[in-house]
C-alpha angles and dihedrals in degrees: 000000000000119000091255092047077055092056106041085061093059097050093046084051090052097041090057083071119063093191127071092217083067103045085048083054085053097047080048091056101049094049095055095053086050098110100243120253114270101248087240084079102038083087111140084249080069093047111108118232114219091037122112102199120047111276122167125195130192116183119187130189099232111181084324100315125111106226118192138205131179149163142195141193094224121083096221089039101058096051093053085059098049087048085058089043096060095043094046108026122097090029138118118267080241098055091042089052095040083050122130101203091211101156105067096071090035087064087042092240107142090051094051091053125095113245096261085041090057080048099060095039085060096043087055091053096053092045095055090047090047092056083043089059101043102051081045083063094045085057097054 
């Protein structure tokens, strides 16, 4: 599946629910079925700056592909990770770094979120695209 067909799916799971308790239930869900990290990548090099929770993320270049994989020690967290997982994870560095994230403010995530939560969000997403460009660098 593309990025935006990704994506599409995601918004049409969160607009099934009206209430944003419900949506976080959702995130929280998510989160919990996300196979946990293998403890070789929860390194503080994997640790993500700007976010206030833990949050470790460990990108391969797998036959051209980036495939990521993440943890965190917040429920909700954890759950917005596993959403941009899903979205990002198994593309090209060029797809990841060409995306328009849409989603997140379709589901009305970014506005539900708590100002250091927004921050990491964002510190996650800059972290994925930095590990995009740089193994689209390695493939020149």
């Amino acid at each position: 599946m593309t990025i935006n067909e990704l994506q599409d799916e995601v918004i049409e799971e969160f607009t099934g629910f009206d209430d944003w308790m419900d949506r976080y239930q959702l995130l929280i869900d998510m989160g919990s079925d996300q196979p946990p990290l293998a403890e070789q990548y929860k390194t503080p090099q994997n640790l993500i700056d700007g976010c206030q929770s833990r949050v470790w993320l460990q990108a391969d270049l797998v036959d051209g592909l980036v495939h990521f994989q993440a943890e965190s020690d917040a429920l909700i967290v954890k759950g917005i990770v596993t959403l941009l997982l899903r979205v990002l994870s198994d593309h090209t560095p060029q797809e990841i770094l060409d995306a328009d994230l849409y989603f997140i403010d379709r589901i009305g995530l970014r506005e539900h979120l708590s100002p250091t939560r927004s921050n990491g969000l964002l510190a996650m997403l800059k972290q994925m695209k930095m590990y995009a460009l740089a193994f689209k660098a390695i493939q020149k």
